[in-house]
DOBA-939192 format. One record per residue (C-alpha): x, y, z; residue in three letters. Coordinates in steps of 0.25 Angstrom, whole numbers, plus 2048, in hexadecimal, padded with zeros to 3 digits. Layout:
REM residues N
<tiba><east>X</east><north>Y</north><up>Z</up><resn>ALA</resn></tiba>
...
//
This chain:
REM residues 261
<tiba><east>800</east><north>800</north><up>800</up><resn>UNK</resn></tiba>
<tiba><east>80B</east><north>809</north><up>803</up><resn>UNK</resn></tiba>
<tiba><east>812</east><north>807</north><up>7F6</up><resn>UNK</resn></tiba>
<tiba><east>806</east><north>80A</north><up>7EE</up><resn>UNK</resn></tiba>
<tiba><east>805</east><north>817</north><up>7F7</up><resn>UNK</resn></tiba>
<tiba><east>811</east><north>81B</north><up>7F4</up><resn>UNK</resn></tiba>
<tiba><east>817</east><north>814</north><up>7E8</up><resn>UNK</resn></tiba>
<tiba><east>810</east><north>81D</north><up>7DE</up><resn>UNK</resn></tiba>
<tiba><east>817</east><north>829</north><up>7E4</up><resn>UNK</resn></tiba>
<tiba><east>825</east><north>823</north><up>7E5</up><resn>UNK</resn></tiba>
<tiba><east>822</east><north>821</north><up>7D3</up><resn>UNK</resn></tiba>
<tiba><east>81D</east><north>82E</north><up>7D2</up><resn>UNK</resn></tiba>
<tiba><east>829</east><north>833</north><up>7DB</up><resn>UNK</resn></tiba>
<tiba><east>833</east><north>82B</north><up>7D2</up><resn>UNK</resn></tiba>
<tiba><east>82F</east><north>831</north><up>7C4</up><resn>UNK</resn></tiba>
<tiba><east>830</east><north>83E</north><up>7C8</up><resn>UNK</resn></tiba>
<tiba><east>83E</east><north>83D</north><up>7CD</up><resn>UNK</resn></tiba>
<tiba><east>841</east><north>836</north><up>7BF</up><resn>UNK</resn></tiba>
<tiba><east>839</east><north>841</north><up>7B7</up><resn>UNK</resn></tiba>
<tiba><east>83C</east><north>84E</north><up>7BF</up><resn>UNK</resn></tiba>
<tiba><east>84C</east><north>849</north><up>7C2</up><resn>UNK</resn></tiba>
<tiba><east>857</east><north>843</north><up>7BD</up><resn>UNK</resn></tiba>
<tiba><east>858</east><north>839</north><up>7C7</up><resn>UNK</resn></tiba>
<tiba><east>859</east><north>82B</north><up>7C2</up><resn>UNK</resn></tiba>
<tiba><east>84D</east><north>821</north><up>7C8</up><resn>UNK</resn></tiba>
<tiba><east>846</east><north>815</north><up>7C3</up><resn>UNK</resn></tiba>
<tiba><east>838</east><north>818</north><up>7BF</up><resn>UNK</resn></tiba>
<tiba><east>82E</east><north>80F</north><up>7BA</up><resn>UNK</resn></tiba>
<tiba><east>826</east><north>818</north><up>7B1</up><resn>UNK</resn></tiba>
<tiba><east>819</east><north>80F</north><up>7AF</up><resn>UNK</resn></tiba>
<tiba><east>80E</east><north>814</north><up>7B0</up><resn>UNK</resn></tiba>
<tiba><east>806</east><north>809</north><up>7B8</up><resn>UNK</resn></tiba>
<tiba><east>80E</east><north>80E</north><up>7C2</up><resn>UNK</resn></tiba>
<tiba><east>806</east><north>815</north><up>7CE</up><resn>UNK</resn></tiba>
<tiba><east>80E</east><north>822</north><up>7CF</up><resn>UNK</resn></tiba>
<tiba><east>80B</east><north>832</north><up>7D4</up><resn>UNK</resn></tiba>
<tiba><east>80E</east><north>83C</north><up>7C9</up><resn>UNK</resn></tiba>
<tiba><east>81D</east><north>83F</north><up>7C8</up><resn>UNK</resn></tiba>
<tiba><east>81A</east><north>84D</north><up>7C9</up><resn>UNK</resn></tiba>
<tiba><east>816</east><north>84C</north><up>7D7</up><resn>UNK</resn></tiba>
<tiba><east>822</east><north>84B</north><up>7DB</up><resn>UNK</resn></tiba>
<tiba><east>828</east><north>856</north><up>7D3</up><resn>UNK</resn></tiba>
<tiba><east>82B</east><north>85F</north><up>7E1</up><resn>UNK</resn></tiba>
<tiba><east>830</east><north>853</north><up>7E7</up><resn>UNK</resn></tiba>
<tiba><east>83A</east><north>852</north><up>7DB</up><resn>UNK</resn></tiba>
<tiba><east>83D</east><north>861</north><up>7DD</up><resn>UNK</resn></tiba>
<tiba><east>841</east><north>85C</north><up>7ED</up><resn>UNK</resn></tiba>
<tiba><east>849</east><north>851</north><up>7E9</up><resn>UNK</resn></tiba>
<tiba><east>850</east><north>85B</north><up>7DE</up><resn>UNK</resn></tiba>
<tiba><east>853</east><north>865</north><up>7EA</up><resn>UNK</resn></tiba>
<tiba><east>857</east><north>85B</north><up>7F4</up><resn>UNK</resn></tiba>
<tiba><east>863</east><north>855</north><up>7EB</up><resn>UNK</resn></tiba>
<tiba><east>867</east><north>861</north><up>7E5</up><resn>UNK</resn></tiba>
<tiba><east>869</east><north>868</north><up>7F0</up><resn>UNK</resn></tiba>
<tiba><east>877</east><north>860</north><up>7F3</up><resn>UNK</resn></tiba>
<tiba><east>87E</east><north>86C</north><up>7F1</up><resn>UNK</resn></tiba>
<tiba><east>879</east><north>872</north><up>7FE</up><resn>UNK</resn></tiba>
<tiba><east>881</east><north>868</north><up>806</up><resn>UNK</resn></tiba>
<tiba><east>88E</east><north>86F</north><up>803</up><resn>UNK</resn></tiba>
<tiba><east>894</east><north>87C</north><up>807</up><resn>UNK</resn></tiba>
<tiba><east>895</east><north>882</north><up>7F9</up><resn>UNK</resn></tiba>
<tiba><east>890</east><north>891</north><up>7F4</up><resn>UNK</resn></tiba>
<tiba><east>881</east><north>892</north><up>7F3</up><resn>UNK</resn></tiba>
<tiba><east>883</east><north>894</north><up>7E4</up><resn>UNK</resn></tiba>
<tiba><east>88A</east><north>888</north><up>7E3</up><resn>UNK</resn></tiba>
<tiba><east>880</east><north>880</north><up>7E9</up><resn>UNK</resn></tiba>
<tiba><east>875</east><north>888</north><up>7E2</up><resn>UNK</resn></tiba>
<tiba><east>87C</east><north>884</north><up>7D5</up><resn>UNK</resn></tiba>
<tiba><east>87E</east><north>874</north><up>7D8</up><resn>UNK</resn></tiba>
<tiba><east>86E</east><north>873</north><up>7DD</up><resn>UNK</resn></tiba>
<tiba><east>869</east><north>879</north><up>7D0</up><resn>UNK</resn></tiba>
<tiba><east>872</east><north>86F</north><up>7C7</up><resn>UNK</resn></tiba>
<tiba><east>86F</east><north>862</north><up>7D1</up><resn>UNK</resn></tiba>
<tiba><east>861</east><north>866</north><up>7D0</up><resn>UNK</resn></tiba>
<tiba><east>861</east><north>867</north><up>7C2</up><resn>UNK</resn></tiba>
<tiba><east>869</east><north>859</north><up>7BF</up><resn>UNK</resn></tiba>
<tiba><east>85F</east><north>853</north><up>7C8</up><resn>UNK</resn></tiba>
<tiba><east>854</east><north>858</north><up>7C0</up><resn>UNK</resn></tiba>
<tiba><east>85B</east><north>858</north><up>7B2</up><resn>UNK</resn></tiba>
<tiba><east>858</east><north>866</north><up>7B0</up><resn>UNK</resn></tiba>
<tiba><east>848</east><north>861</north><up>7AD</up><resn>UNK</resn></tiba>
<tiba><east>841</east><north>86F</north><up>7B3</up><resn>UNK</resn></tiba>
<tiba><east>84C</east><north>877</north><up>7AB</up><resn>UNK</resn></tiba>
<tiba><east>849</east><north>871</north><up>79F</up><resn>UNK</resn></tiba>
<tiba><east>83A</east><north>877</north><up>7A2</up><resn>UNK</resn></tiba>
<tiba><east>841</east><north>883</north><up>7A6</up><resn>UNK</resn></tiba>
<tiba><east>847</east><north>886</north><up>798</up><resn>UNK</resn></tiba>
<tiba><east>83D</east><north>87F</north><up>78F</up><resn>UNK</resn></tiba>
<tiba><east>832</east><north>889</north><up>795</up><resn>UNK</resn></tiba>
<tiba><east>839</east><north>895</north><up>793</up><resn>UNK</resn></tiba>
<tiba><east>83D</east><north>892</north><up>785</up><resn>UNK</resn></tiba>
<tiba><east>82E</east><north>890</north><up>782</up><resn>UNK</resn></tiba>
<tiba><east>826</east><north>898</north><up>78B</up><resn>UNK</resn></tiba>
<tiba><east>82F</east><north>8A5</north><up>788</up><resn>UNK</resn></tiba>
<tiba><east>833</east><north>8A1</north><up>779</up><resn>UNK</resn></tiba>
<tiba><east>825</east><north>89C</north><up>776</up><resn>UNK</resn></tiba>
<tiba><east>81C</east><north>8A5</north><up>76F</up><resn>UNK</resn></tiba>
<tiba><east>80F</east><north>89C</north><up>771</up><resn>UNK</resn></tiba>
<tiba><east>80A</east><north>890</north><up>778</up><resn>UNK</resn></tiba>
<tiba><east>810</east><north>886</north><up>76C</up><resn>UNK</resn></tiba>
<tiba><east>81D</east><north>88E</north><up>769</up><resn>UNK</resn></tiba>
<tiba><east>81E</east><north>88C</north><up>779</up><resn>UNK</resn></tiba>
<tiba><east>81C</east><north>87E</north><up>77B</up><resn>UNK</resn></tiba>
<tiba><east>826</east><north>87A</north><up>76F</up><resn>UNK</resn></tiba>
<tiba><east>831</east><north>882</north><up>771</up><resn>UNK</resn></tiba>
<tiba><east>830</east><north>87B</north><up>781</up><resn>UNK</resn></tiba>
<tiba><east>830</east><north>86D</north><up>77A</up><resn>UNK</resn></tiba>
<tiba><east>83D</east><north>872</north><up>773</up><resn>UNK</resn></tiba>
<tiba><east>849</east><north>86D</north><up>77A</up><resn>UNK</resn></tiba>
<tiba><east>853</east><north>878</north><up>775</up><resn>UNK</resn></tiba>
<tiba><east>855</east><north>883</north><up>77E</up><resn>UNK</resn></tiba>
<tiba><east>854</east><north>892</north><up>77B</up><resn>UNK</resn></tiba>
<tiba><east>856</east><north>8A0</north><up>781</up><resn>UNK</resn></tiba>
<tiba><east>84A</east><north>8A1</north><up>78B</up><resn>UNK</resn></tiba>
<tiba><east>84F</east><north>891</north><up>78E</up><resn>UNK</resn></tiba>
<tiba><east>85E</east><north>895</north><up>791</up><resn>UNK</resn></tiba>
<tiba><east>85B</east><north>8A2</north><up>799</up><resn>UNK</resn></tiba>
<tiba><east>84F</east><north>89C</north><up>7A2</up><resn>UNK</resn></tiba>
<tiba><east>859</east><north>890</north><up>7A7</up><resn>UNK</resn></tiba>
<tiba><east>862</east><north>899</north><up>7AA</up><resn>UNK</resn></tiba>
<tiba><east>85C</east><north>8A4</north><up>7B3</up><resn>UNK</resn></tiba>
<tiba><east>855</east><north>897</north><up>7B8</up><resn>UNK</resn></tiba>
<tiba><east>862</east><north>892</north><up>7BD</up><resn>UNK</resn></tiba>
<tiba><east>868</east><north>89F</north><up>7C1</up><resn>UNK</resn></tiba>
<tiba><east>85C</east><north>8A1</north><up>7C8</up><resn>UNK</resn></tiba>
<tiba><east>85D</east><north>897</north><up>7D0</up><resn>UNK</resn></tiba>
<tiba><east>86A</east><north>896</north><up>7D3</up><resn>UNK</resn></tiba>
<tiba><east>86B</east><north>8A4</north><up>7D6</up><resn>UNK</resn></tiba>
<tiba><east>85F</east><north>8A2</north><up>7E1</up><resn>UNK</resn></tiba>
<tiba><east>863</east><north>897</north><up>7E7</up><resn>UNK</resn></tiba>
<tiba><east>871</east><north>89B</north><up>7EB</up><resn>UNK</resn></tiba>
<tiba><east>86C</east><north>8A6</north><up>7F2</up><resn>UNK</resn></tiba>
<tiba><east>861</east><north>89E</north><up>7F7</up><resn>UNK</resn></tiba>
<tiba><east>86F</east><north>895</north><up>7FD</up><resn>UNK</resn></tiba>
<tiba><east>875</east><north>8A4</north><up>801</up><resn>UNK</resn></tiba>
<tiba><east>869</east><north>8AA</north><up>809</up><resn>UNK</resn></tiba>
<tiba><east>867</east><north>89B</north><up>811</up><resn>UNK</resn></tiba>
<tiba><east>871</east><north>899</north><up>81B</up><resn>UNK</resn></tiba>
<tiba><east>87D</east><north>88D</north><up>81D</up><resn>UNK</resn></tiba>
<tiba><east>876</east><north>885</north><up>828</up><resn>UNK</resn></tiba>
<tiba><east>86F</east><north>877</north><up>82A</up><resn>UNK</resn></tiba>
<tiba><east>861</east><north>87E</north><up>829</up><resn>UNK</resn></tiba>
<tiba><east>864</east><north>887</north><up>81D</up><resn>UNK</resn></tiba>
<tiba><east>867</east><north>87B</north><up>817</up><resn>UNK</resn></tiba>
<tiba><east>85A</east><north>875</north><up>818</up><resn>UNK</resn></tiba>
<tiba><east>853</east><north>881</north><up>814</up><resn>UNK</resn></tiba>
<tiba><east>85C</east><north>881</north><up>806</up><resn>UNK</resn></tiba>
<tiba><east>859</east><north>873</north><up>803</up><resn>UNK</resn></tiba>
<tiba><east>84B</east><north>872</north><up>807</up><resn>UNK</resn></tiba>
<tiba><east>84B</east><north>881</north><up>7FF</up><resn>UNK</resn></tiba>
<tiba><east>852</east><north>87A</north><up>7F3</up><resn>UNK</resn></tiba>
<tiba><east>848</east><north>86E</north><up>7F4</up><resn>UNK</resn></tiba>
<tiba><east>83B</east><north>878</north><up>7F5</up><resn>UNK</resn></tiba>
<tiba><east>841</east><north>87E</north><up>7E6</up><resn>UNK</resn></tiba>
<tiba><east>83F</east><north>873</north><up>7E0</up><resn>UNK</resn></tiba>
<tiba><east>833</east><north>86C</north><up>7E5</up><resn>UNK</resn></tiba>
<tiba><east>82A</east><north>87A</north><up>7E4</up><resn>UNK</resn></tiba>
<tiba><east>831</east><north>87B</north><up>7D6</up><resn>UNK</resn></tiba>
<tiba><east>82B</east><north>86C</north><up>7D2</up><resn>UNK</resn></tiba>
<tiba><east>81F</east><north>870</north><up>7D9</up><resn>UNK</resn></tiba>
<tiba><east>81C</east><north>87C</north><up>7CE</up><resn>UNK</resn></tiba>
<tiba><east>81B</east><north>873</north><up>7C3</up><resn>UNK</resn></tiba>
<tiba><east>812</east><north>869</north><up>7C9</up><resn>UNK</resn></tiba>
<tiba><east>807</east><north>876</north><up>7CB</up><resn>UNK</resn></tiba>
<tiba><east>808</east><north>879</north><up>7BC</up><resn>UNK</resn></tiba>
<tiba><east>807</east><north>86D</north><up>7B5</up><resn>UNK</resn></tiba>
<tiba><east>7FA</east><north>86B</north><up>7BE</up><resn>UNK</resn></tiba>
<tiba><east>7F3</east><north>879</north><up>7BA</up><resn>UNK</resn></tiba>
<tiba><east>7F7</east><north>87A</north><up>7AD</up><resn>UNK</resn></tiba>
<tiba><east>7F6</east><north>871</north><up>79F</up><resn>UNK</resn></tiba>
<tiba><east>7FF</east><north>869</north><up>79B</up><resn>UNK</resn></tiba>
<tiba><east>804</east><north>86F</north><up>78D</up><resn>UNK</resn></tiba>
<tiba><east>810</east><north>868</north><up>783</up><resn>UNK</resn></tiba>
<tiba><east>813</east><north>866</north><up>774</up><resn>UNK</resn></tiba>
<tiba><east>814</east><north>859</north><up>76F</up><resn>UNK</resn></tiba>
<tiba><east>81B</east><north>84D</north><up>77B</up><resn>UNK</resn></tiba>
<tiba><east>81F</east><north>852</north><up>786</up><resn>UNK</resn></tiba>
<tiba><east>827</east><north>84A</north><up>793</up><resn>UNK</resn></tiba>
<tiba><east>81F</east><north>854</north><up>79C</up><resn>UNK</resn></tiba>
<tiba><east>812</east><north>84E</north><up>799</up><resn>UNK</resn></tiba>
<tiba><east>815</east><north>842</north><up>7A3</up><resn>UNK</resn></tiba>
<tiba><east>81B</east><north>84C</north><up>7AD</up><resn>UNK</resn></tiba>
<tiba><east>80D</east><north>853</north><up>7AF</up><resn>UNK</resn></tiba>
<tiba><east>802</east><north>84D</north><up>7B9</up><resn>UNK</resn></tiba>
<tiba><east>7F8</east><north>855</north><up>7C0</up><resn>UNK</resn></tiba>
<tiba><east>7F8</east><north>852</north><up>7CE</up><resn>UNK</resn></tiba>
<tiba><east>7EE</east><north>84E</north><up>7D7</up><resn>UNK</resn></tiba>
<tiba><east>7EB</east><north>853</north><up>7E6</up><resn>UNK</resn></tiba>
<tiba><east>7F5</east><north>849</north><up>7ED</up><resn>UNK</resn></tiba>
<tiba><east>7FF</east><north>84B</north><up>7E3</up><resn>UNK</resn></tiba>
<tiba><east>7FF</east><north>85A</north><up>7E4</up><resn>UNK</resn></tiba>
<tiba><east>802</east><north>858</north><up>7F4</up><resn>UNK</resn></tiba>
<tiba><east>80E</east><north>84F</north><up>7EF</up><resn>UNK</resn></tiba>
<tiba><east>814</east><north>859</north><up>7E6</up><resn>UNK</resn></tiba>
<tiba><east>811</east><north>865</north><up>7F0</up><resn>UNK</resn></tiba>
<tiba><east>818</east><north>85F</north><up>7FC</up><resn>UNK</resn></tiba>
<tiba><east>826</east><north>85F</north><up>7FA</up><resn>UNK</resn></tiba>
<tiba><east>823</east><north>86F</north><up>7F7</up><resn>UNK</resn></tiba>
<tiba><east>81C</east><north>872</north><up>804</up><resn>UNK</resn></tiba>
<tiba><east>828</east><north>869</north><up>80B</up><resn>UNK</resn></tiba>
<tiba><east>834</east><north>870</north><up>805</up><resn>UNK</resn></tiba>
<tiba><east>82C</east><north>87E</north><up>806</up><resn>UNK</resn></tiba>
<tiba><east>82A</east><north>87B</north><up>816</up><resn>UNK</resn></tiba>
<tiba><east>83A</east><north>878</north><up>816</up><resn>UNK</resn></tiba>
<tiba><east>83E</east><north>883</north><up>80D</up><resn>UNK</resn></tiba>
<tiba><east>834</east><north>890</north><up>810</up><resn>UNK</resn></tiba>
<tiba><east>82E</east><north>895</north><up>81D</up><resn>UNK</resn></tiba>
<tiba><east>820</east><north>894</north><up>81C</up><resn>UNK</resn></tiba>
<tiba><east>81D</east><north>8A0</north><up>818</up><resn>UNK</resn></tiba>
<tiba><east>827</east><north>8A0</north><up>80C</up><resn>UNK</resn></tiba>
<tiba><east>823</east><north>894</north><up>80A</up><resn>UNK</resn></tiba>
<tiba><east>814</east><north>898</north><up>807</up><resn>UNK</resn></tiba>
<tiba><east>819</east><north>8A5</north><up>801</up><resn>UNK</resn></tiba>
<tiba><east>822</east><north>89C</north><up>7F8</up><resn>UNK</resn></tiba>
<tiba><east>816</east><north>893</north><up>7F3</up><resn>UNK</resn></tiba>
<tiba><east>80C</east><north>89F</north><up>7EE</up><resn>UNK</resn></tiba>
<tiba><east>817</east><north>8A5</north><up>7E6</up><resn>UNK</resn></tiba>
<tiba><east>819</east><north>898</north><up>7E1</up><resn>UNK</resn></tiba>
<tiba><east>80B</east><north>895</north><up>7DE</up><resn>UNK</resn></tiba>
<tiba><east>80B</east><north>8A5</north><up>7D8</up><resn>UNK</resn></tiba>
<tiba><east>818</east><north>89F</north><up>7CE</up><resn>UNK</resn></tiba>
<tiba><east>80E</east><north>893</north><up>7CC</up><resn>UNK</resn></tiba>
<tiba><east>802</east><north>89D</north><up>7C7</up><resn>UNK</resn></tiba>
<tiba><east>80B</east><north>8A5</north><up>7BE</up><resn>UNK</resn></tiba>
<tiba><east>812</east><north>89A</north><up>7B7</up><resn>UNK</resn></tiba>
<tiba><east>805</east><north>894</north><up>7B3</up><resn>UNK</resn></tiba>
<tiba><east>800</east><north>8A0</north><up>7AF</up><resn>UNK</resn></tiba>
<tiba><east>80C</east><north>8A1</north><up>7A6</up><resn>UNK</resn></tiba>
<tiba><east>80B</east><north>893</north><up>7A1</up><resn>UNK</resn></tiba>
<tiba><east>7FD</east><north>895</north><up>79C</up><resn>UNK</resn></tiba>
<tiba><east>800</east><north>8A3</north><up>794</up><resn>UNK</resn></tiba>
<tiba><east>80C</east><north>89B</north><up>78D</up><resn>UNK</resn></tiba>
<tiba><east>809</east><north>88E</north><up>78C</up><resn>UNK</resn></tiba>
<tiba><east>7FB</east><north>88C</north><up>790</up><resn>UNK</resn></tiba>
<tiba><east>7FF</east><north>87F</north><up>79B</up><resn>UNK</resn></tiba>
<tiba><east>80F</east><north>878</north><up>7A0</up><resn>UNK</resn></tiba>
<tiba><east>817</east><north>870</north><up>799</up><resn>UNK</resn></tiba>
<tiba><east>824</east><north>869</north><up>79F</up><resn>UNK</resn></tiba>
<tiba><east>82C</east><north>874</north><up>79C</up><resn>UNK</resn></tiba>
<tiba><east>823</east><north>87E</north><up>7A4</up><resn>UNK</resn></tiba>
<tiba><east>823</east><north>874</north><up>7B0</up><resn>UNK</resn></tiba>
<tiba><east>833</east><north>873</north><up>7AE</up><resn>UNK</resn></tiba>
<tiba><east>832</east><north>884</north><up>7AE</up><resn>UNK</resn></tiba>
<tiba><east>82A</east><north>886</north><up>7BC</up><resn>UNK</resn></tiba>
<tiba><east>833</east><north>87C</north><up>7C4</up><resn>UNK</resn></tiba>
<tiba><east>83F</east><north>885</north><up>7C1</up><resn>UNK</resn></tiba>
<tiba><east>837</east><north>891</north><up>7C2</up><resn>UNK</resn></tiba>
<tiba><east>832</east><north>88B</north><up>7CF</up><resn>UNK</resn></tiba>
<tiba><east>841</east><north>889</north><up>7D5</up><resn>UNK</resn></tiba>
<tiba><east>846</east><north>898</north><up>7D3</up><resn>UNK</resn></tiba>
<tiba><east>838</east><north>89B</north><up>7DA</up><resn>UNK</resn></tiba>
<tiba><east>83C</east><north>893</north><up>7E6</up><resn>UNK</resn></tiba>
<tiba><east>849</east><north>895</north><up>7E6</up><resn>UNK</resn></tiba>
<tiba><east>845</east><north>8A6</north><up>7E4</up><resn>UNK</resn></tiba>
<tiba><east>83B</east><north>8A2</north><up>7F2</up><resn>UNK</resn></tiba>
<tiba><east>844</east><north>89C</north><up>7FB</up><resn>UNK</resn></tiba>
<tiba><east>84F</east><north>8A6</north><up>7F9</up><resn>UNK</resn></tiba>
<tiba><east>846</east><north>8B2</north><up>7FD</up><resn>UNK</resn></tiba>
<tiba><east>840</east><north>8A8</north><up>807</up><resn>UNK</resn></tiba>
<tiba><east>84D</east><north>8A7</north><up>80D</up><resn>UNK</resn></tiba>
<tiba><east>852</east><north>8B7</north><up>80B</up><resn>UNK</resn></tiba>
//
């Protein structure tokens, strides 16, 4: 009785490490198999991410060094999947001059201008933030919880960003696309599963009152990226889900650093 309860949530935990990471398990992939939707567990992806990228916080190294190393380790764990968004959505959304121009150019693997220069004031961004977010905290055994539990909340409230989308907005595309077996609208339950890890690493990382300051800027972010969304594109595709996760991180990074100023 008890691996029924919890087998389907162990499969469902399984394939979304092998689709959100690069982290070599065995999946068996049928579809007889009872499982929850992968993307459940698209935050709890985001905590593992945080948790073993953030080795470089056990050494006595500058802030920027160790700024550098998490965004690099982060992005080999992931192979640079919510990049890939990043750029992809720039290209189209910005390049794009109606809804079908839009979607091809996204399904078009080379990168242009608006491609090159979004990754790039992404990362800078970030690793700008987070060293002064390794500045302002100070050297002790609790500031070191609160940097790991801080760089856990960025990417589990990132991964949470897309989950809200793809579940208010259509599903749009041009011709196959490997996001379509990515998308799932959750249920009730599943929608607990997916928001726990963000209340838990919120409850480590903010005060309460940052905390609840945090999540109505980020459900205003929310409003306004579907907003844009529908104008463009009319719905998300992969690339746009990709696109709010990295948005997502500069947002939480940008949170916690005045939360801790």
């Amino acid at each position: 009785m008890k691996g029924m309860i919890i087998g389907p949530y162990w499969q469902g935990f399984k394939r979304s490490v092998v689709t959100y990471t690069r982290i070599p398990l065995k999946v068996d992939w049928d579809d007889n198999i009872k499982h929850i939707p992968a993307v459940c567990f698209l935050p709890w992806i985001g905590l593992l991410v945080g948790l073993l990228s953030a080795w470089p916080l056990w050494f006595d190294w500058s802030a920027s060094l160790q700024a550098l190393l998490m965004l690099l380790t982060a992005v080999l764990l992931t192979g640079g999947f919510h990049e890939d968004g990043l750029m992809d959505s720039c290209d189209g959304l910005v390049g794009g001059w109606d809804k079908e121009q839009r979607l091809a150019i996204m399904k078009d693997s080379r990168i242009g201008s608006y491609a090159a220069l979004s990754i790039w004031f992404s990362l800078s961004l970030k690793w700008a933030l987070l060293s002064e977010l390794l500045n302002v905290i100070p050297s002790s055994f609790l500031g070191f919880i609160y940097t790991l539990s801080g760089w856990c909340a960025v990417h589990v409230i990132a991964r949470f960003i897309p989950i809200v989308l793809m579940n208010t907005l259509a599903y749009v595309s041009m011709g196959q696309s490997k996001a379509s077996s990515m998308i799932a609208k959750l249920e009730s339950g599943q929608w607990l599963l997916a928001l726990a890890p963000c209340v838990l690493v919120g409850v480590l990382a903010f005060s309460l009152l940052d905390m609840i300051v945090m999540f109505i800027f980020t459900a205003v972010l929310i409003f306004l990226m579907r907003l844009y969304l529908r104008k463009k594109i009319a719905g998300f595709n992969g690339d746009t889900l990709g696109a709010s996760e990295q948005i997502g991180e500069i947002f939480v990074i940008l949170c916690l650093l005045v939360s801790y100023s």
